[in-house]
Structure formats: structure tokens, C-alpha cells
ZAGUVO-187776 format. One record per residue (C-alpha): residue in one letter; x, y, z. Coordinates in steps of 0.1 Angstrom, whole numbers, plus 5000, padded with zeros to 4 digits. Each point is the difference from the previous one (the first is absolute). Layout:
{"a"; {X; Y; Z}}
...
//
This chain:
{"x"; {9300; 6330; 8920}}
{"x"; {4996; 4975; 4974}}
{"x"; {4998; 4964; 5005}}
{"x"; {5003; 4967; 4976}}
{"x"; {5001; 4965; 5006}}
{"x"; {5025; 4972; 4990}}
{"x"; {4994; 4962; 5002}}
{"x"; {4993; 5008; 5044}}
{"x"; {5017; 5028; 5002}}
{"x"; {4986; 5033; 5010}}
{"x"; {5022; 5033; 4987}}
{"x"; {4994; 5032; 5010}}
{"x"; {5015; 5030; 4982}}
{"x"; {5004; 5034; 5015}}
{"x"; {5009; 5035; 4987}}
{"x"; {5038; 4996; 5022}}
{"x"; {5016; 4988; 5030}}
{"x"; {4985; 5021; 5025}}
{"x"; {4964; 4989; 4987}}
{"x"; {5014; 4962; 4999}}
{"x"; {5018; 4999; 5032}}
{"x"; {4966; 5016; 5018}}
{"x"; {4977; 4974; 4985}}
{"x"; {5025; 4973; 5007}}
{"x"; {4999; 5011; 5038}}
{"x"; {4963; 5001; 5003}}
{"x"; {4997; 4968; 4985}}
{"x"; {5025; 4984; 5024}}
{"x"; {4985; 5013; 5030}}
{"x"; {4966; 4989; 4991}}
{"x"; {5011; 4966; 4996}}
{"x"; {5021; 4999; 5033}}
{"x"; {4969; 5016; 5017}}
{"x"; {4979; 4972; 4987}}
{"x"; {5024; 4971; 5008}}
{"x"; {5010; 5011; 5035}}
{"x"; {4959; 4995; 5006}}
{"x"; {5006; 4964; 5001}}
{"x"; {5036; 4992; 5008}}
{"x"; {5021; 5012; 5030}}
{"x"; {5030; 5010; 4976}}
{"x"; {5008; 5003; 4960}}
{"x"; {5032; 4994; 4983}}
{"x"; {5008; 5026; 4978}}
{"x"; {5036; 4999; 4974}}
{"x"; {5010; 5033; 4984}}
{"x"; {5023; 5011; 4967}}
{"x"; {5024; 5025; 5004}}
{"x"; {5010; 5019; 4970}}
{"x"; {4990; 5038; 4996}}
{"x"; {4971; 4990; 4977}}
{"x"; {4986; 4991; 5043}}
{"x"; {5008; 5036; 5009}}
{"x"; {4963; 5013; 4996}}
{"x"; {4984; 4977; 5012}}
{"x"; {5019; 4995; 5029}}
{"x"; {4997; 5033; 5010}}
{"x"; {4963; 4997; 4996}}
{"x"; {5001; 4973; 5024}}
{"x"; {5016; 5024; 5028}}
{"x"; {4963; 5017; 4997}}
{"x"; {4976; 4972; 5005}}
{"x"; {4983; 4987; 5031}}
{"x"; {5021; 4963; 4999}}
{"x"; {5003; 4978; 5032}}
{"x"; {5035; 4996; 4993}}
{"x"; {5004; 4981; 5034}}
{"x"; {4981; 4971; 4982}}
{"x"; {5020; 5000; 4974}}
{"x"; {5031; 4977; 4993}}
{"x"; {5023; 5016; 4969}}
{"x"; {5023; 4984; 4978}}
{"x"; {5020; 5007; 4971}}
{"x"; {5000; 4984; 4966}}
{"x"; {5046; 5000; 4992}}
{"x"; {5030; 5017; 5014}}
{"x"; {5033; 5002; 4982}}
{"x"; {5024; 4977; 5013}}
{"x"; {5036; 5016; 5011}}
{"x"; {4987; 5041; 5003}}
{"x"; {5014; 5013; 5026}}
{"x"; {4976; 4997; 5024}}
{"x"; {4992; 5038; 5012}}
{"x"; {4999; 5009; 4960}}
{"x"; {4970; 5017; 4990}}
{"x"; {4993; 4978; 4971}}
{"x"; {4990; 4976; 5022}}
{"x"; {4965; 4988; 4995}}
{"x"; {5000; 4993; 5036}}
{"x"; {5008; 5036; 5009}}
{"x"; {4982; 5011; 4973}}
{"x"; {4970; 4989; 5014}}
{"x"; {5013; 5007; 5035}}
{"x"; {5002; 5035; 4992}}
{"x"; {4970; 5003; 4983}}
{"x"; {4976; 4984; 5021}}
{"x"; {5008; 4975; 5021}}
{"x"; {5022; 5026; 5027}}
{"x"; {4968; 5025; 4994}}
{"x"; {4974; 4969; 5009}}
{"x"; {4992; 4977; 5029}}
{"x"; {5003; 4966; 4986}}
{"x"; {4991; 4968; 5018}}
{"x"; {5032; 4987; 4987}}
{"x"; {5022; 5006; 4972}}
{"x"; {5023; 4976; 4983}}
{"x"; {5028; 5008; 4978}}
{"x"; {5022; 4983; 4983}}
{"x"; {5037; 4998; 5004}}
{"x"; {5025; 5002; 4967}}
{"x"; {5028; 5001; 5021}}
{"x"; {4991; 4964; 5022}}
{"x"; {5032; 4980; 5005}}
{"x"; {4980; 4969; 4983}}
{"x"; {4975; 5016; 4977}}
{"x"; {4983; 4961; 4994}}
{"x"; {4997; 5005; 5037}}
{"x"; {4984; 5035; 4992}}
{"x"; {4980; 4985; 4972}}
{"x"; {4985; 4973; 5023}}
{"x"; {4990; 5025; 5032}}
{"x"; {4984; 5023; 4977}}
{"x"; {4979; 4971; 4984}}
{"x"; {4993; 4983; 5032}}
{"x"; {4989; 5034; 5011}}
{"x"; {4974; 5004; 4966}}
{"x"; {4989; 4964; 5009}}
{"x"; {4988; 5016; 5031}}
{"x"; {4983; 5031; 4994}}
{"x"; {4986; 4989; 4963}}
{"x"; {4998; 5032; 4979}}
{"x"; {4965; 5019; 5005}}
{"x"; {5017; 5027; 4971}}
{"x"; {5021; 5007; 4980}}
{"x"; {5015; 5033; 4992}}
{"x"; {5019; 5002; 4964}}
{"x"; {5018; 5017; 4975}}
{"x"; {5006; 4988; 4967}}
{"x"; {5036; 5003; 4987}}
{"x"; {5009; 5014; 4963}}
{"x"; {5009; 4966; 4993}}
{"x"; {4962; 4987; 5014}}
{"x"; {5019; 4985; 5030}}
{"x"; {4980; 4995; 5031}}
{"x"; {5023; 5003; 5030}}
{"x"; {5037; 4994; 4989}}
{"x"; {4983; 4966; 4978}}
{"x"; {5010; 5014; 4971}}
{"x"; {4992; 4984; 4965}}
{"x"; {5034; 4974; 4997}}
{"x"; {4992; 4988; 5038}}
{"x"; {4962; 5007; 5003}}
{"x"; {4986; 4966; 5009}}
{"x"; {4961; 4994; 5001}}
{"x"; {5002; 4968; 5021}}
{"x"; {5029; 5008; 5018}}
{"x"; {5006; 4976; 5029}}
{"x"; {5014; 5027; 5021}}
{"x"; {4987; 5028; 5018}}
{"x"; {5030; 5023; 5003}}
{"x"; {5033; 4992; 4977}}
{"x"; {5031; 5017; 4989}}
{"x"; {4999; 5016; 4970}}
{"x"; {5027; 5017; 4971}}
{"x"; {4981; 5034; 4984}}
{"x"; {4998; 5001; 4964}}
{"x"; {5014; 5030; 4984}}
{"x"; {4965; 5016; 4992}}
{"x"; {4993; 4996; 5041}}
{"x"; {5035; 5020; 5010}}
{"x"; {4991; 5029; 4976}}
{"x"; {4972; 5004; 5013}}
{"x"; {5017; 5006; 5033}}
{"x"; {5019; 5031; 4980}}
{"x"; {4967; 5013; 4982}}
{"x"; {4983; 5001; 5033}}
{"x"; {5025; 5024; 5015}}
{"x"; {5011; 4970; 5027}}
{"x"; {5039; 4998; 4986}}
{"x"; {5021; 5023; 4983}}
{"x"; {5013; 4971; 4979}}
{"x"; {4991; 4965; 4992}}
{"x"; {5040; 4990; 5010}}
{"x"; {4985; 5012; 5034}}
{"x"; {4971; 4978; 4996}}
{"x"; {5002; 4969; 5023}}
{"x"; {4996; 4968; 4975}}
{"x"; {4980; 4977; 5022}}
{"x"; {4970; 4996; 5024}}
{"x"; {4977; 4988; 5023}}
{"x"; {4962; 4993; 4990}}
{"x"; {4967; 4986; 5005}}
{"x"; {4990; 4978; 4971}}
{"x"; {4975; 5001; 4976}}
{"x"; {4975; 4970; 5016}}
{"x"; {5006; 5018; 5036}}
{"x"; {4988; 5032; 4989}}
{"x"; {4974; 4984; 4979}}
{"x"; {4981; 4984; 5027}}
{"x"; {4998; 5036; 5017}}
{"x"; {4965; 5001; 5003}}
{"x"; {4994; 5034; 4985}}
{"x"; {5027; 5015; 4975}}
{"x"; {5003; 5035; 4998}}
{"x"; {5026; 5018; 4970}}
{"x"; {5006; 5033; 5000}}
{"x"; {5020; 5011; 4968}}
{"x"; {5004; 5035; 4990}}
{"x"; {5023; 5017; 4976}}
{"x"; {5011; 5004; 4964}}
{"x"; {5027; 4974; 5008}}
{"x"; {4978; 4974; 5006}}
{"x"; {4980; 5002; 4968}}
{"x"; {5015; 4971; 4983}}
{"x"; {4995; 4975; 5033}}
{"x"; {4963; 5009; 4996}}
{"x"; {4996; 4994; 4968}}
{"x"; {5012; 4965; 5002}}
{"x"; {4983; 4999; 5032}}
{"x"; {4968; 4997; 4984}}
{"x"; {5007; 4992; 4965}}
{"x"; {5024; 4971; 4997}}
{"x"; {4997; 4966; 5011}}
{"x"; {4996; 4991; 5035}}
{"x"; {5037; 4986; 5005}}
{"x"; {5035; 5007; 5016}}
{"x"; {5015; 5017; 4973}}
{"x"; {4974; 5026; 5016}}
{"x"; {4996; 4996; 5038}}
{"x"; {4979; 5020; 5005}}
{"x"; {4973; 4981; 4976}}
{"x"; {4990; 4981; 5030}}
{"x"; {4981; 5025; 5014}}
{"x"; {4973; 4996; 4970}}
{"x"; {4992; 4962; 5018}}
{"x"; {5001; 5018; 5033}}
{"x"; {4958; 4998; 5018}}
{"x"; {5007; 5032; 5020}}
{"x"; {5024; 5022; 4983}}
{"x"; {4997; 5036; 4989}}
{"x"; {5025; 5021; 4976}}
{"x"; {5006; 5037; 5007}}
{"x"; {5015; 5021; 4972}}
{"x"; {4999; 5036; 4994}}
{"x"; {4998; 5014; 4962}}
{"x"; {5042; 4996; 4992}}
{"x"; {5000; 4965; 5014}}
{"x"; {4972; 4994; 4978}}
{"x"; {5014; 5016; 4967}}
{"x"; {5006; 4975; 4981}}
{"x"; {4965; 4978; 5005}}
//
């Protein structure tokens, strides 16, 4: 493992995604470990993407008081059918969520009659449980969540919003195997906005993959604004950055 530092930001670099997705686990169940010391239960939101498919798996392994544990997740596609696998819901549902004991979970719903209304419970229910961590990806496009760079919003006044996907976003939906096509690619969504996963107290982004070279070049080279989202994490007091060696290419 290698390991650099930019502006507060902590990035650690491993061989692959196995190696990654390991580390990433140990790390998060250290800090849970240490946090459930003092409080009664942690709020944890997780990505879903296959970039989350190691360490997810990891997690399965570890010694985690799920039951003190309330999990939410960070954008859902709004008008996918709602059993579909590309679901980030049932993504995570199927990943680790069925496999765990969670105190709760919370997910949201891109099929709600009113999605304001949607918008609204899911931010009351992040006013309530603030965010302890934050599980990410980073998109090809340095989105985090579904903000991507043309709705990305540092002081956003909202917590949850509707969003249309740039065209960068939907192919990434193809190049990760998720849709055949990007016609079959749903064109908008639900997510948590930049200030709401911000103020997670601990931020942790798990990026592997030759795809994903680009994002972390920007990442950590170009200005900190929203023509890269994902720049925010470089202002971030608790944030760490794991990439293997083909995320890293291009540093």
C-alpha cells in the first residue's frame, strides 16, 4: 500500500480491488467499533455501484453489531421498475442488507406517487439519524451520489432532490455492466446532496478500476469546485480515498 496526502485528504493506493475492498472493510469496522463505545447507535449511508462489490463482501466477514446500526442509501433511480436489479436499493439489499441484521434500514422510493413527498421523508429521516459515515463511490464523471457536475451544488439547501443524469453518468451505467444500453438507462433520480453527505462525520470513498482513472485525477488535481464533485472531499476533516493501482493510473 502506498499512501499520499492532498489538501486533508488521506489516499490510500493498493495493488487491486481485492486488496482495496479488504482495507476499506477493516477500516470501517474499526471506526464503527470505536463509535458504538460511546453512542447507542451509528448512522451509516452506502454507494451502490460494483466498484462496492469487494468491500461489501468483506463486510459479510467482520465482527459488526449490525443491530446498532441504522443504513441508508446515498440515490435510487426514479421510474425502475421496482423489483429490477439495477436498483441501488436491491443492490444493496442483495448484497448486504438481506445477509445482515440492521437496526433499521431506510430506502428510498423512485417509484413514490409524490417524489417531493419522497424527497422530504427521506430528508426528515437524515435530519434524524445525522450521518456517522459515509460510504462512496466516485463516478467517471467525479459525481458523488447521482450530483453530478451540471447539478452538483456545494451549498445546496436541500437534502434529497430530483435530479436529470448527465450523459457521462448514464454511460457509466453501461460500462459498469448495469444496462445493456444507455436507451435502457433511466434519465433521472433521487439523491442525497452534496452539504448532506458532507456533514457525514467521517467520509469514506472506495474507487477502484481503470474506469475511474480520470475522476481521480481531477479528484486530487483540479480545483476544489462543481465542475468536479468530487473535489469536496479534499476540504473534508475525516475523509479517506481508496484506490487501487488502475484507479490510480493516471496520477
Amino acid at each position: 500500500m502506498r499512501e499520499i496526502n492532498k489538501d486533508k485528504l488521506n489516499v490510500k493506493i493498493y495493488s487491486g480491488r481485492p486488496e482495496l475492498g479488504a482495507a476499506a472493510a477493516e477500516i470501517l469496522t474499526a471506526k464503527i467499533s470505536e463509535l458504538l463505545k460511546t453512542k447507542e447507535y451509528i448512522n451509516i449511508i452506502f454507494a451502490s455501484a460494483p466498484s462496492q462489490n469487494e468491500f461489501l463482501a468483506e463486510l459479510l466477514n467482520k465482527n459488526i453489531e449490525w443491530n446498532r446500526i441504522n443504513a441508508f442509501h446515498m440515490d435510487e433511480y426514479v421510474g425502475l421498475h421496482p423489483d429490477a436489479p439495477q436498483g441501488f436499493g436491491n443492490f444493496l439489499k442483495d448484497r448486504l442488507f438481506s445477509k445482515v441484521n440492521c437496526r433499521e434500514v431506510h430506502y428510498l422510493n423512485g417509484n413514490a406517487v409524490n417524489i417531493q413527498d419522497e424527497c422530504k421523508r427521506y430528508s426528515d429521516l437524515l435530519i434524524k439519524y445525522p450521518t456517522d459515515i459515509v460510504c462512496l463511490g466516485i463516478g467517471e464523471n467525479t459525481h458523488l451520489a447521482f450530483n453530478d457536475p451540471h447539478v452538483a451544488d456545494f451549498n445546496d439547501p436541500e437534502i434529497v432532490k430530483v435530479v436529470d443524469l448527465d450523459q457521462d453518468c448514464r454511460t457509466q451505467q453501461v460500462n459498469d455492466g448495469c444496462f445493456a444500453s444507455i436507451d435502457d438507462v433511466p434519465t433521472h433520480a433521487l439523491t442525497i446532496t452534496m452539504p448532506a453527505l458532507f456533514k457525514s462525520t467521517f467520509a469514506y470513498a472506495i474507487v477502484p478500476g481503470k474506469f475511474k482513472a480520470n475522476a481521480i485525477y481531477h479528484t486530487l488535481n483540479s480545483d476544489i469546485s462543481e465542475l468536479y464533485p468530487s473535489t469536496i472531499l479534499r476540504k473534508h476533516d475525516h475523509a479517506i480515498l481508496f484506490i487501487d493501482e488502475d484507479s490510480a493510473s493516471d496520477l
